[in-house]
C-alpha positions as CSV (number, residue, x, y, z in Angstrom):
1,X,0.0,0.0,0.0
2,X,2.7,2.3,0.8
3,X,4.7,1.4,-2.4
4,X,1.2,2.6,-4.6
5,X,1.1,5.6,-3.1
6,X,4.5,6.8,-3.2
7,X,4.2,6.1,-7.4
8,X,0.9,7.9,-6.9
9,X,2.5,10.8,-5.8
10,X,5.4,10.3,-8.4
11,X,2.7,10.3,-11.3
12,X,1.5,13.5,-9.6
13,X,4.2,15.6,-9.2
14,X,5.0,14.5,-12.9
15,X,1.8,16.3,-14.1
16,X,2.5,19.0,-11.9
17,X,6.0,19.9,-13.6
18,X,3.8,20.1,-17.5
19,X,1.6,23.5,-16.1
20,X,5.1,24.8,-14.5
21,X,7.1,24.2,-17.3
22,X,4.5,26.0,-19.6
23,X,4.1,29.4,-17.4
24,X,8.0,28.9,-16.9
25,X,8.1,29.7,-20.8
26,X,5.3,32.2,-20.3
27,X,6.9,34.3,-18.4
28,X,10.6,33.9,-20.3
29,X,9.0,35.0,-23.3
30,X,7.2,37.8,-21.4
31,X,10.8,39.0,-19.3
32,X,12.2,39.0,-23.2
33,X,9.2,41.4,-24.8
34,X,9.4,43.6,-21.2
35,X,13.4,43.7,-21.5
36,X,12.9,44.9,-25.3
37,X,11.0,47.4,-24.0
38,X,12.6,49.0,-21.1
39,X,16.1,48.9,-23.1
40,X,14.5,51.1,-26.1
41,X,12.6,53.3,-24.3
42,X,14.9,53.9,-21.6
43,X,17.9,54.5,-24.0
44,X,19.6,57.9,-25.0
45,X,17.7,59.1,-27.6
46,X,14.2,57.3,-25.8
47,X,11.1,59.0,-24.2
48,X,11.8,57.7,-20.8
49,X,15.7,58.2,-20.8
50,X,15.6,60.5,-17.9
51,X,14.3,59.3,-14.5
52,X,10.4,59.8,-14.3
53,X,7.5,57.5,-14.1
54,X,7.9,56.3,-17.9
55,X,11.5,55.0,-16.6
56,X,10.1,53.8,-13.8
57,X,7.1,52.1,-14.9
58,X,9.3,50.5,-17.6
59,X,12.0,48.8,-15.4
60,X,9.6,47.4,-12.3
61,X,7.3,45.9,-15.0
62,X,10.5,44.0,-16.2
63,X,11.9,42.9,-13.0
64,X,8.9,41.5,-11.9
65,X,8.2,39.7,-14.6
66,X,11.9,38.2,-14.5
67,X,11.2,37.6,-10.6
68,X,8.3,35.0,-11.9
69,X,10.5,33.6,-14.0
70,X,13.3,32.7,-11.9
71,X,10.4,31.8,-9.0
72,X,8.5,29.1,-12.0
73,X,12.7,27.7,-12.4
74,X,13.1,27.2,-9.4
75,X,9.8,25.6,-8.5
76,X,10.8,23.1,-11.4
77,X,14.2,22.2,-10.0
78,X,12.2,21.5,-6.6
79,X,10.0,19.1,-8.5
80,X,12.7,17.5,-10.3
81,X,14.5,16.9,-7.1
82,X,11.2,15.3,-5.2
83,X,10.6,13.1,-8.5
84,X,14.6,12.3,-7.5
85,X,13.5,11.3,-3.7
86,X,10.7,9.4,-4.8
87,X,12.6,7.5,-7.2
88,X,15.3,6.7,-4.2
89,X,12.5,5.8,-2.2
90,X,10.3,3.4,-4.2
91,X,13.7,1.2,-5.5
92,X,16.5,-0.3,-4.3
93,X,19.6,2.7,-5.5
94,X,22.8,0.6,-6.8
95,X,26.1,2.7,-6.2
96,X,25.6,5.0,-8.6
97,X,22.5,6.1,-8.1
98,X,23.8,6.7,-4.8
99,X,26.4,8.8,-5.9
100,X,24.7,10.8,-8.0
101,X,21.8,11.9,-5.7
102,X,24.4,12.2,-2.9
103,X,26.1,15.0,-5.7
104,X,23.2,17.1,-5.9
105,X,22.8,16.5,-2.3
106,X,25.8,16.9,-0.4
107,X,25.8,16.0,3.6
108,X,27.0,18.1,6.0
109,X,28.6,15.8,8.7
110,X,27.6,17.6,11.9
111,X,27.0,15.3,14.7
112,X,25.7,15.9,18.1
113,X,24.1,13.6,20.7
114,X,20.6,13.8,22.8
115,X,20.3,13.2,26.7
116,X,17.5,10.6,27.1
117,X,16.5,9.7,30.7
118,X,15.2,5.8,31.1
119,X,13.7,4.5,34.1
120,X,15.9,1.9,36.3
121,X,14.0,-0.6,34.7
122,X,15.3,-0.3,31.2
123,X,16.4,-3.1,29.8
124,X,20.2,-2.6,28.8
125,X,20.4,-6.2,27.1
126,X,19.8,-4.8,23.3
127,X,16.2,-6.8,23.4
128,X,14.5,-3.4,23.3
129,X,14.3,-0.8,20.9
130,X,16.8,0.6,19.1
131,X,15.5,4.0,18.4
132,X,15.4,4.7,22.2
133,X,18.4,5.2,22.7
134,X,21.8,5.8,20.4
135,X,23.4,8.5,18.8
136,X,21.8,11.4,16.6
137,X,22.5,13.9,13.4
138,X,21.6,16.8,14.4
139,X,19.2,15.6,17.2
140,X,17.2,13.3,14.6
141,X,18.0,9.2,14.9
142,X,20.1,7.6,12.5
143,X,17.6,6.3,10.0
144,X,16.9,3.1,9.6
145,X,17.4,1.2,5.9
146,X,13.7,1.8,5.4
147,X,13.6,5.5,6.3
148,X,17.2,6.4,5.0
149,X,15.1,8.9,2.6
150,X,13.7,11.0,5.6
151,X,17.2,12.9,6.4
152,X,17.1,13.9,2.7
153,X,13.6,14.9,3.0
154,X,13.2,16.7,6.5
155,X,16.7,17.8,7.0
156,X,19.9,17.9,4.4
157,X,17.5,18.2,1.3
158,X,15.7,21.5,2.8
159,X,18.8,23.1,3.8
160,X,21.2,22.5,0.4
161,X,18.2,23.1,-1.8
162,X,17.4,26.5,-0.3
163,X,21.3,27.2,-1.3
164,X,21.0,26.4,-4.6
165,X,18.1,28.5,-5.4
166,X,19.7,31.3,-3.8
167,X,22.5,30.7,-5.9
168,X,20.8,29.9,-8.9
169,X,19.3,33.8,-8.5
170,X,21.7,36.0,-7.8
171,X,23.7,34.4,-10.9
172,X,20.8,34.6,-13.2
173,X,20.1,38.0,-11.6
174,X,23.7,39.5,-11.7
175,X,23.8,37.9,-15.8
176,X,20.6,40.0,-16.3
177,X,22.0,43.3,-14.5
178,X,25.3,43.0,-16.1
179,X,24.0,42.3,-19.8
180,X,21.3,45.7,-19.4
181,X,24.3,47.5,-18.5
182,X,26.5,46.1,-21.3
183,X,23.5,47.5,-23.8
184,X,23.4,50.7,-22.2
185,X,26.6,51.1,-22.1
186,X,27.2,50.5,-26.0
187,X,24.4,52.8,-26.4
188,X,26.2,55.8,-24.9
189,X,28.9,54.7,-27.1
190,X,27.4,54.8,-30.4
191,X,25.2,58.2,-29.5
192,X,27.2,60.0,-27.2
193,X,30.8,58.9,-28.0
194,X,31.0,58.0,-31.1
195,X,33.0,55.3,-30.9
196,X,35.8,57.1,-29.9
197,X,36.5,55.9,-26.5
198,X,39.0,56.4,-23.5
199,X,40.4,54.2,-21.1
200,X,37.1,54.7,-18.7
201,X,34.6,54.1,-21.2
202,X,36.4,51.2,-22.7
203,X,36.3,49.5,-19.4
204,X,32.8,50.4,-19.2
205,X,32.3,48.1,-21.7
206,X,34.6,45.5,-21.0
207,X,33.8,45.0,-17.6
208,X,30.3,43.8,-18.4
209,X,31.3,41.4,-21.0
210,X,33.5,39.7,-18.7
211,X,30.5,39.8,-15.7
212,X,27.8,38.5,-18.4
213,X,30.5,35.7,-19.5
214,X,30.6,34.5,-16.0
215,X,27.7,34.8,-14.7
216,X,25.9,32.8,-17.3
217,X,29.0,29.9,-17.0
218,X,27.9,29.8,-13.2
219,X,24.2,30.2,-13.6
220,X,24.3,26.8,-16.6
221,X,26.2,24.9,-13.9
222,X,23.6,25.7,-10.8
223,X,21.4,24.3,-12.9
224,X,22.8,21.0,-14.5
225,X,25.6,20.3,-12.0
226,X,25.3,22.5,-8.8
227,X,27.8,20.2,-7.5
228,X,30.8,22.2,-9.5
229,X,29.4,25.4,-8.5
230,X,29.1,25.4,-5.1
231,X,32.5,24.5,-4.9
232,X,34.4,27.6,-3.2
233,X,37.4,27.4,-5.4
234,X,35.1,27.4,-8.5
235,X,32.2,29.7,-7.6
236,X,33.3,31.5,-4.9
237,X,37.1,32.8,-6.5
238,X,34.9,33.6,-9.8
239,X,32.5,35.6,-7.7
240,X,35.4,37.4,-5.5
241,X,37.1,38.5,-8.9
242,X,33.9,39.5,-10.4
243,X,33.2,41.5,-7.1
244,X,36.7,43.3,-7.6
245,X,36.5,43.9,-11.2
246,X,33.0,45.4,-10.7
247,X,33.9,47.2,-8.3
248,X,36.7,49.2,-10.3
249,X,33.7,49.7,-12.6
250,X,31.4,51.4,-9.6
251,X,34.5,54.0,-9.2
252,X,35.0,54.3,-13.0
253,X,31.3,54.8,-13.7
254,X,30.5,57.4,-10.3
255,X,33.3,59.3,-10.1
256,X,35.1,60.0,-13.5
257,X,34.0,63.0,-15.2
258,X,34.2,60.8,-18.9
259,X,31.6,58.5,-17.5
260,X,28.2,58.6,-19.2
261,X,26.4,58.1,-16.2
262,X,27.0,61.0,-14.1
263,X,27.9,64.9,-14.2
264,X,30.8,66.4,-12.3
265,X,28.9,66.9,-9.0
266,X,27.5,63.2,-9.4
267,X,24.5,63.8,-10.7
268,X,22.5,61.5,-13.1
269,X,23.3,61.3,-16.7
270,X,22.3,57.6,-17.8
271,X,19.8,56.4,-15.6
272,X,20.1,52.4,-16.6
273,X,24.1,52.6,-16.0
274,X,23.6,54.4,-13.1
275,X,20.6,51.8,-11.3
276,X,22.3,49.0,-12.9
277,X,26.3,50.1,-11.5
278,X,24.5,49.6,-7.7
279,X,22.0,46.5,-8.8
280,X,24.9,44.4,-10.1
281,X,27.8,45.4,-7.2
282,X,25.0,45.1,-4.0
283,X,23.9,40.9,-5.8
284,X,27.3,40.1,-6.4
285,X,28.8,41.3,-2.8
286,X,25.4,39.1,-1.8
287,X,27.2,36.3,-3.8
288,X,30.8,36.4,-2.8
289,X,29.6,36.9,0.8
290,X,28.0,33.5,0.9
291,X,30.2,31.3,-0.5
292,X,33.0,33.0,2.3
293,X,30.6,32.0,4.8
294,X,30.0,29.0,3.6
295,X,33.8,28.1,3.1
296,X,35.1,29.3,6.6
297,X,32.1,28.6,8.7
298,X,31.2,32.2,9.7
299,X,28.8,32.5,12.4
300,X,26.0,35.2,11.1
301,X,26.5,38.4,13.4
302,X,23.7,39.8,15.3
303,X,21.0,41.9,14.0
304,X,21.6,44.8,16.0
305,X,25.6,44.5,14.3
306,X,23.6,44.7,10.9
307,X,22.2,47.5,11.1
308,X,25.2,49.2,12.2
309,X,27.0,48.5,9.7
310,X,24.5,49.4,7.1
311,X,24.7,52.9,8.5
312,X,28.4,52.5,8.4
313,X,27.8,51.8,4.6
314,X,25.1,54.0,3.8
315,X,27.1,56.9,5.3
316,X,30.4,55.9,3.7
317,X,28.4,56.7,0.3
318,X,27.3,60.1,1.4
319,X,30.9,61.3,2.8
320,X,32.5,60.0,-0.7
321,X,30.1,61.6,-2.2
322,X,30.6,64.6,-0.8
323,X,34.3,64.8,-1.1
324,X,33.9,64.1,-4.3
325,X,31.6,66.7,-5.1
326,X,34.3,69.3,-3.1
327,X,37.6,67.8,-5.2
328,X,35.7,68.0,-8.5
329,X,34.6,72.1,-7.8
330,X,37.3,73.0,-5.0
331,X,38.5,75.7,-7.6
332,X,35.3,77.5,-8.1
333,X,34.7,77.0,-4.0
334,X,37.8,78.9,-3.3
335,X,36.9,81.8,-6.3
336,X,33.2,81.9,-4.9
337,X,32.6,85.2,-2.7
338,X,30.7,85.1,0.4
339,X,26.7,84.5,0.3
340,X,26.7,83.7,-3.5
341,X,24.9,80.4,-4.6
342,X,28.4,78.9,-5.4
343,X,29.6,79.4,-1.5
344,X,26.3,78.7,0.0
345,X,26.4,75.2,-2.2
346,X,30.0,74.3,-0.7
347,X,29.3,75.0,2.5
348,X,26.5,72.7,2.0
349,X,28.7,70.0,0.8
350,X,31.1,70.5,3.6
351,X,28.0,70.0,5.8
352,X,27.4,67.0,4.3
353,X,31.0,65.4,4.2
354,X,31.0,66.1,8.3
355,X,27.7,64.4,8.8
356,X,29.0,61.6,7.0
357,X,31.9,61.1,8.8
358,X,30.1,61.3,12.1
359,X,27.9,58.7,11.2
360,X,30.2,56.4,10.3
361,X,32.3,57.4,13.2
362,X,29.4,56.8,15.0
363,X,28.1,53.2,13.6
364,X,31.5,51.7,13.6
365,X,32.0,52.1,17.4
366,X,28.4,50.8,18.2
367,X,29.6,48.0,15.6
368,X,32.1,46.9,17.5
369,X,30.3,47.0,20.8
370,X,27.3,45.0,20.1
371,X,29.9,42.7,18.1
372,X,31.9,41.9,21.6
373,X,28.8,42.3,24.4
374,X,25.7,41.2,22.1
375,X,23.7,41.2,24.9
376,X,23.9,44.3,26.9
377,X,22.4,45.8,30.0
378,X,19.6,47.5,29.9
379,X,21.3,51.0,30.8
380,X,24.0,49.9,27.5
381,X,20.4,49.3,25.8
382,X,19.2,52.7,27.0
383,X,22.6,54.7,26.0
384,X,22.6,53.2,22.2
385,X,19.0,54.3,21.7
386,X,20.2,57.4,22.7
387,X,23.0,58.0,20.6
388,X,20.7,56.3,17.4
389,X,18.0,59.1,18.4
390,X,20.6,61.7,17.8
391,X,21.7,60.5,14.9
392,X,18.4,60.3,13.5
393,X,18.0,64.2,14.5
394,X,21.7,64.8,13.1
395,X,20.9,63.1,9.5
396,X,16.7,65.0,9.5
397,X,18.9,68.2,9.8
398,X,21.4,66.9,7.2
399,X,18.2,66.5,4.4
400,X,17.2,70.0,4.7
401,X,20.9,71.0,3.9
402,X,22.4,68.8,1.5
403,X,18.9,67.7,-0.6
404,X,17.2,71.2,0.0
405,X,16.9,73.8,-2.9
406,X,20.9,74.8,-3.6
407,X,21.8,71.6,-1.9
408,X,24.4,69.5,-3.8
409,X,21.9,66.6,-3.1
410,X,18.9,68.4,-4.8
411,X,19.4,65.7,-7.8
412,X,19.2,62.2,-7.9
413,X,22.3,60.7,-7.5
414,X,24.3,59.1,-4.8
415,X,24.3,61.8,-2.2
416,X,20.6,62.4,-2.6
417,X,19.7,58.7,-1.9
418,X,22.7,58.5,0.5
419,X,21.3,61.0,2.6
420,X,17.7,59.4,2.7
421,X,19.2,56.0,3.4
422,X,21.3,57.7,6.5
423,X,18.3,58.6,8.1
424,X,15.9,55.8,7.8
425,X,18.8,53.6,8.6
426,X,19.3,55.6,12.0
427,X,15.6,56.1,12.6
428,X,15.2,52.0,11.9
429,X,18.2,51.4,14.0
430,X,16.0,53.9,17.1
431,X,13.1,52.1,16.8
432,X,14.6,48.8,17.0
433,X,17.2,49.5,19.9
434,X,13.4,51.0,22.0
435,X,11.8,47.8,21.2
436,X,14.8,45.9,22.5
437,X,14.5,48.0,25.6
438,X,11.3,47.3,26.5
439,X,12.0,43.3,26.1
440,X,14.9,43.6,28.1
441,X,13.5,45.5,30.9
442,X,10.5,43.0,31.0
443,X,13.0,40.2,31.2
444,X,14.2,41.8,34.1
445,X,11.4,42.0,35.8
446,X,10.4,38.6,35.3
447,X,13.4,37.4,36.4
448,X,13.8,39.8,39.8
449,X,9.8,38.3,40.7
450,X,11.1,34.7,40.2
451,X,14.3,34.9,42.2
452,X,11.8,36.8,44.8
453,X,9.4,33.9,45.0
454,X,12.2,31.3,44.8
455,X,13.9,32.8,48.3
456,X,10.6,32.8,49.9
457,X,9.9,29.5,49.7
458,X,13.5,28.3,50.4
459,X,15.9,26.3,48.3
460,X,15.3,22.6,47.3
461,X,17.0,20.0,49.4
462,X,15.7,17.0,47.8
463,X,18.1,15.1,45.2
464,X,17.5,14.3,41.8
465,X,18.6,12.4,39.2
466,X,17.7,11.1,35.8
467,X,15.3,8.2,37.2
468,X,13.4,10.8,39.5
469,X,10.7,11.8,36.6
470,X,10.4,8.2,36.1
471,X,10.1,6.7,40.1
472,X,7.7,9.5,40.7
473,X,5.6,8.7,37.8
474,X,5.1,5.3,39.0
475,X,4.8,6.0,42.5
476,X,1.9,8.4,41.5
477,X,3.5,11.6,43.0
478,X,4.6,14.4,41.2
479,X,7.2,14.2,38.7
480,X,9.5,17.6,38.5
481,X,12.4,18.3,35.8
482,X,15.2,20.6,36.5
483,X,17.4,21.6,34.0
């Protein structure tokens, strides 16, 4: 009986893959038309070249659509890999069957044991069970011959899988962002340039042919033989190099005044190269990050440390930005008179440098304390809220300066969205740290009122031991567990 419905279920995840499969191609052909589009009508000579709601429109119509897409793959992949389990399940796997489900499913050896407390009656012969007693992965039995299938299914399959479509993702995802910069990029060169190119713009366009190259390598191999590419010295060295390469192209693309994507004082130019510069270095850091995890078992830092150092980040942006800004137009700052819009939009830049300094003077020290005492007192609680309130204030102040009419944030560009980023950051950061608080303070209490009741009623004399829940039980008394 058990046998009939296991090819039951086989036969219906096998019908289920036909309707996947078919809005899988739905919705390729659909990313393809909506790609068409927002390339043409965002290009140079295009009606929604600048940044409006015709740009806008154009792009999130096309990144959902590719979101679907990816979502229907994997979903496919998943079925694939149940039809896999149920094929392991409902024959007898010769050694190479073995092998190859053990290669899309690689075991992580981590072993551990579980405490079990037996009456003094157990029998210790062997006659009894052998599930009541032994040792455990990961606090589940070891399976028996019969149920060697259920640490695929409840534990190791779960875990690796959600990997691979991560994986799978940001590969496809950085090959997509990579490739809509390459276009725009050869689009600038053709109408702006001419094809007469320096050393910036040439690496412009060389960059993204080498990050499109890769990333589609990687992405082909997540999907056929995700064994090869979660390997760290194949996927995570060509996702480190990709990271420094695009990285050169961030600084080349922001901060060169022969860039198409920005003006001198960072403002936007080229829209796509500009979105698409940030979309493809934020996935690939993403990438690289994971498989260096992965490979030298980094322990995921707090929340709280987070957060910190996303203001550390976010502010690093707006003080670079700002300096920037100041080395591009120092000149005309020193020539400007006093009062004039040229002085009054230095100053405001200067501002804006020293506000991003201070914040990331600010989040690296609150870093590095929640990353040594990740648990502090309620008085260290009080004293970060604090200092992420003033920040907050600081950064509020900051927007009316560096974003405000004569501001050298007034444009889109980095410093504009910087500047926004700073302060939700610190006024997330605020609300968080008060929440904490509270939790922390009621812990407190909770604790002080048990301690309290605990000393009224004097300490606990009695002796127990692992057969105590057990002799109580049969006595008919009350069983109590300390731990």
């Amino acid at each position: 009986l058990h046998l009939k419905e296991d090819k039951a279920q086989l036969l219906q995840k096998r019908k289920k893959l036909v309707p996947l499969r078919l809005e899988f191609l739905s919705a390729f052909a659909l990313t393809i038309l909506l790609a068409y589009n927002a390339i043409f009508v965002t290009a140079v000579e295009g009606p929604g070249s600048k940044v409006g709601n015709l740009y806008y429109s154009s792009w999130i119509s096309f990144v959902m659509s590719m979101l679907i897409m990816l979502g229907c793959l994997e979903d496919i992949l998943d079925e694939e890999d149940d039809e896999q389990a149920l094929e392991f399940e409902t024959h007898t796997p010769d050694r190479n069957q073995l092998s190859r489900w053990m290669s899309v499913r690689p075991i992580k050896e981590h072993v551990s044991t579980r405490l079990i407390m037996l009456p003094s009656s157990h029998d210790s012969t062997g006659s009894g069970d052998d599930m009541t007693i032994g040792s455990f992965i990961n606090g589940m039995p070891i399976p028996t011959p019969n149920g060697f299938h259920q640490l695929f299914e409840e534990r190791f399959v779960q875990e690796e899988e959600a990997g691979r479509s991560t994986r799978l993702r940001r590969w496809a995802s950085g090959c997509i962002y990579s490739f809509i910069y390459l276009i725009s990029a050869l689009d600038a060169a053709f109408h702006i340039s001419y094809g007469e190119l320096d050393y910036v713009q040439m690496y412009m366009v060389i960059c993204p042919c080498i990050m499109v190259t890769f990333c589609f390598i990687m992405t082909c191999l997540c999907i056929f033989d995700y064994n090869v590419a979660n390997q760290f010295y194949v996927g995570g060295l060509v996702s480190m190099f990709l990271m420094v390469i695009w990285v050169g192209c961030v600084i080349l693309t922001l901060h060169k005044e022969s860039s198409w994507a920005v003006d001198e004082i960072a403002e936007i130019e080229n829209a796509n190269l500009y979105y698409f510069t940030w979309a493809t270095v934020l996935n690939t850091g993403m990438l690289s990050s994971s498989y260096l995890k992965e490979h030298f078992h980094l322990k995921p830092k707090g929340f709280m440390v987070v957060l910190w150092l996303g203001v550390v980040k976010i502010c690093f942006v707006m003080f670079g930005s700002c300096v920037d800004i100041l080395m591009t137009i120092g000149s005309q700052c020193k020539a400007a008179e006093n009062g004039d819009d040229t002085d009054v939009f230095c100053k405001r830049t200067e501002a804006g440098a020293f506000f991003g300094f201070l914040g990331m003077a600010a989040g690296f020290l609150a870093a590095v304390y929640r990353f040594f005492i990740p648990s502090p007192s309620v008085k260290g609680l009080i004293a970060e809220s604090v200092m992420s309130s003033v920040l907050a204030l600081i950064f509020a102040f900051s927007l009316a300066m560096v974003t405000g009419i004569g501001g050298p944030g007034q444009a889109v560009g980095d410093l504009y969205y910087g500047s926004w980023l700073a302060f939700f950051a610190a006024l997330g950061v605020a609300s968080g740290l008060y929440v904490e608080v509270l939790k922390k303070s009621q812990q407190d209490h909770v604790s002080s009122d048990s301690s309290t009741i605990c000393s009224e009623n004097g300490p606990n004399t009695s002796a127990s031991t692992p057969y105590s829940f057990w002799d109580a039980a049969s006595s008919g008394g009350e069983s109590k567990v300390f731990v």
